[in-house]
C-alpha positions as CSV (number, residue, x, y, z in Angstrom):
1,X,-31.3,-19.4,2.3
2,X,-34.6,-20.1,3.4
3,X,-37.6,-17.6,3.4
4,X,-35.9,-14.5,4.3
5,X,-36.6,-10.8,2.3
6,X,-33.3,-10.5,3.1
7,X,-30.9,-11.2,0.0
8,X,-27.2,-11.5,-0.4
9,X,-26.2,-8.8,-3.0
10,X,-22.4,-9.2,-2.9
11,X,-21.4,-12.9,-1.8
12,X,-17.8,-12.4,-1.0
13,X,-18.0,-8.7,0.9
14,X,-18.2,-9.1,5.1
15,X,-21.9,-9.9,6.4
16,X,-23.8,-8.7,9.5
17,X,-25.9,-11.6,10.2
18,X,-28.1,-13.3,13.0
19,X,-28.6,-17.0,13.6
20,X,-32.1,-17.8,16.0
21,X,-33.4,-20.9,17.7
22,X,-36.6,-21.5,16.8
23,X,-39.0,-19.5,18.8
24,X,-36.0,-18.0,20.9
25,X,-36.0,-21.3,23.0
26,X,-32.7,-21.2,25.1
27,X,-30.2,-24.1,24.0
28,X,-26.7,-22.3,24.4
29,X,-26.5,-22.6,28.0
30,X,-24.4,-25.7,28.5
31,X,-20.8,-25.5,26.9
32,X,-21.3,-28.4,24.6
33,X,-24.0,-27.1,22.6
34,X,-22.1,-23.9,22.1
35,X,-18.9,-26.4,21.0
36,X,-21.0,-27.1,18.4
37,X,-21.2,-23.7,16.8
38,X,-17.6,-23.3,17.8
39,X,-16.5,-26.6,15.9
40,X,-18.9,-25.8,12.8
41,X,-17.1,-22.5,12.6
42,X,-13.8,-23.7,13.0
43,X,-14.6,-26.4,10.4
44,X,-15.8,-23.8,7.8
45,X,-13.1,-21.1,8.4
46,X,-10.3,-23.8,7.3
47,X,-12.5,-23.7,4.0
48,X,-12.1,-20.3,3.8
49,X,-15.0,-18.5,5.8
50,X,-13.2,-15.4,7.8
51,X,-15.5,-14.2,11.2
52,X,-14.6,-10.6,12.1
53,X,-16.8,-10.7,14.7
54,X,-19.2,-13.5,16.9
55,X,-21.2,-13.6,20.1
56,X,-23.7,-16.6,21.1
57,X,-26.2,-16.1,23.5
58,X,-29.1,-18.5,24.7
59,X,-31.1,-18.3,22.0
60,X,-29.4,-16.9,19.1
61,X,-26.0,-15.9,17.7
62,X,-24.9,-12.7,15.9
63,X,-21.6,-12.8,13.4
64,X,-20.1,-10.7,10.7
65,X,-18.5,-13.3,8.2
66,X,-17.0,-13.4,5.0
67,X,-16.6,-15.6,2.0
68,X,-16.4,-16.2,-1.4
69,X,-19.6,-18.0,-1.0
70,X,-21.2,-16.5,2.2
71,X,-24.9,-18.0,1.1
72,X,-23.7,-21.6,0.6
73,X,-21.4,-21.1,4.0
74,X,-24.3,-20.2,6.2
75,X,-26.4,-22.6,5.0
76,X,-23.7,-25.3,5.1
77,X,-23.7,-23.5,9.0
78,X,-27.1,-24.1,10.0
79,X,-28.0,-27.5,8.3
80,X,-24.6,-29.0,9.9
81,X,-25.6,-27.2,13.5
82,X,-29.4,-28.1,13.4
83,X,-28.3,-32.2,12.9
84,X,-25.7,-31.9,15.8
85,X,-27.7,-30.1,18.3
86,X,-30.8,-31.9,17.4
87,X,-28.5,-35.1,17.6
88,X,-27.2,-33.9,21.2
89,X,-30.7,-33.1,22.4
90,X,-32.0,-36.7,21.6
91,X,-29.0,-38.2,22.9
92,X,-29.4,-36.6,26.3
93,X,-32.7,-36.8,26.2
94,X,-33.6,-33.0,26.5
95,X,-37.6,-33.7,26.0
96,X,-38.8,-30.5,26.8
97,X,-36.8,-28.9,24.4
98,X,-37.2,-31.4,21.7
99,X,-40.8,-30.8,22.4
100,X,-40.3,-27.2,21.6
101,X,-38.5,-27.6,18.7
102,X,-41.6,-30.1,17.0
103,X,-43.8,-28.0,18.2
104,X,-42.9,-24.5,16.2
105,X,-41.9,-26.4,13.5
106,X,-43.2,-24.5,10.0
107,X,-45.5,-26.7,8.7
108,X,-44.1,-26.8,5.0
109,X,-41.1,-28.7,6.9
110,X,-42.9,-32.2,7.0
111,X,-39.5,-33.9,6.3
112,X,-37.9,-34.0,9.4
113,X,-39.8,-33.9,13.0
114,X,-37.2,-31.2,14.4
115,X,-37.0,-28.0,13.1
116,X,-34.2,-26.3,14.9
117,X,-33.4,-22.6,13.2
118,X,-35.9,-20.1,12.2
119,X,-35.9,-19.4,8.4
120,X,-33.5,-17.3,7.2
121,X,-30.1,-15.3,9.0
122,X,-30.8,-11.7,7.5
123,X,-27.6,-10.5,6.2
124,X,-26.7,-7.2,5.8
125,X,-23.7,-6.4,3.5
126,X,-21.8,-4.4,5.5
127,X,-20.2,-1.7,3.5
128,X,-18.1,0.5,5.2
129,X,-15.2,0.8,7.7
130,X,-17.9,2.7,9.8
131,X,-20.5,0.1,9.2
132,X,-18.0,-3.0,10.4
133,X,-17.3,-0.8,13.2
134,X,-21.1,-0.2,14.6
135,X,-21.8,-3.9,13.9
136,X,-19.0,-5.4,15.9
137,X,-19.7,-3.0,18.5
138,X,-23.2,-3.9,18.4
139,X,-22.0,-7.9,18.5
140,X,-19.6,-7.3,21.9
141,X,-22.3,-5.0,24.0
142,X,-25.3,-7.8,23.3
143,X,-24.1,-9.7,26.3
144,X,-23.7,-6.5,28.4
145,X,-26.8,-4.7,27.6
146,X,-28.8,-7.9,28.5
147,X,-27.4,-7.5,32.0
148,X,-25.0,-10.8,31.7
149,X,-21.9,-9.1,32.5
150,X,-20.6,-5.6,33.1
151,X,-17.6,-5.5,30.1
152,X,-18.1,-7.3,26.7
153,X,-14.6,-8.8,27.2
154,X,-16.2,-10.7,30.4
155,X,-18.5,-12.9,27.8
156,X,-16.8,-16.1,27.3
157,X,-18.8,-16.9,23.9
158,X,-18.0,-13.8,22.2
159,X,-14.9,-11.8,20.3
160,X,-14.8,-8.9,22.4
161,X,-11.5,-10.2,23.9
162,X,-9.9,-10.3,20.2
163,X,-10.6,-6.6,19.8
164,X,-9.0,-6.3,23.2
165,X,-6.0,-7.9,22.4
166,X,-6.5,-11.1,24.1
167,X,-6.9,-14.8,22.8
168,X,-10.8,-15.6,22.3
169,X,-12.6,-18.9,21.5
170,X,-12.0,-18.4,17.7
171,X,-9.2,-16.8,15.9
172,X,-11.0,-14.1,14.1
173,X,-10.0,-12.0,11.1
174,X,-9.6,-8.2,12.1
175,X,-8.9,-6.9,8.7
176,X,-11.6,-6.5,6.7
């Protein structure tokens, strides 16, 4: 799981954990890019992966996420993500970006020219009712207290709506 002091302690218990773009550069502002989070979730929660929780933003994506494997699933997230997106960049030749993304590279990465996450997702263990609560309320009011809309269930990319009763993006698992 890359360089991170964070550590996974329980692999199968629900995670609080936070996906970034290298250097906070903006990529999920057209729909496609965020379709392929969407589809790399999807893929993964027929394997088994349950999301309680998700927002994306322009630069970064908070979830809470279980598994019996919640280490191998997130890094099976952000390899599969960093190829597409880095794949969709090229292939509408998005050069500023791709410059970004060469440019903050980490130096240890010398295979690839592309380095599109930072290192690591810290996960927190979530580990109570209270806990899952504070997160996912944390997760729904990122949108709102950046100013992007005025009610969480108003951001299309999140699972605000879910808690709402409403269909979202992503069937997520409210039972934790």
């Amino acid at each position: 799981m890359g360089r991170s002091r964070y550590k996974i302690i329980q692999e199968d218990a629900p995670h609080f954990v936070t996906l970034t773009v290298l250097h906070w550069i903006p990529v999920f502002t057209r729909p496609q890019t965020v379709a392929i989070i969407f589809d790399s979730l999807s893929f993964l929660m027929r394997e088994g992966l349950k999301v309680h929780a998700y927002v994306v933003l322009e630069n970064h994506l908070h979830l809470v996420v279980q598994s019996e494997q919640i280490g191998r699933d997130l890094a099976r997230l952000k390899s599969f993500t960093a190829r597409a997106l880095i794949s969709y960049l090229i292939e509408h030749d998005v050069k500023t970006i791709l410059d970004q993304l060469a440019f903050y590279k980490k130096a240890h990465k010398d295979d690839r020219t592309y380095q599109f996450w930072q290192e690591g997702s810290h996960p927190q263990i979530i580990q109570s009712d209270e806990m899952m609560r504070q997160k996912v309320e944390y997760i729904h009011q990122n949108p709102v207290k950046r100013g992007y809309v005025d009610l969480a269930c108003h951001w299309r990319y999140s699972s605000a709506r879910d808690y709402e009763g409403e269909s979202g993006l992503l069937e997520i698992c409210k039972v934790w």
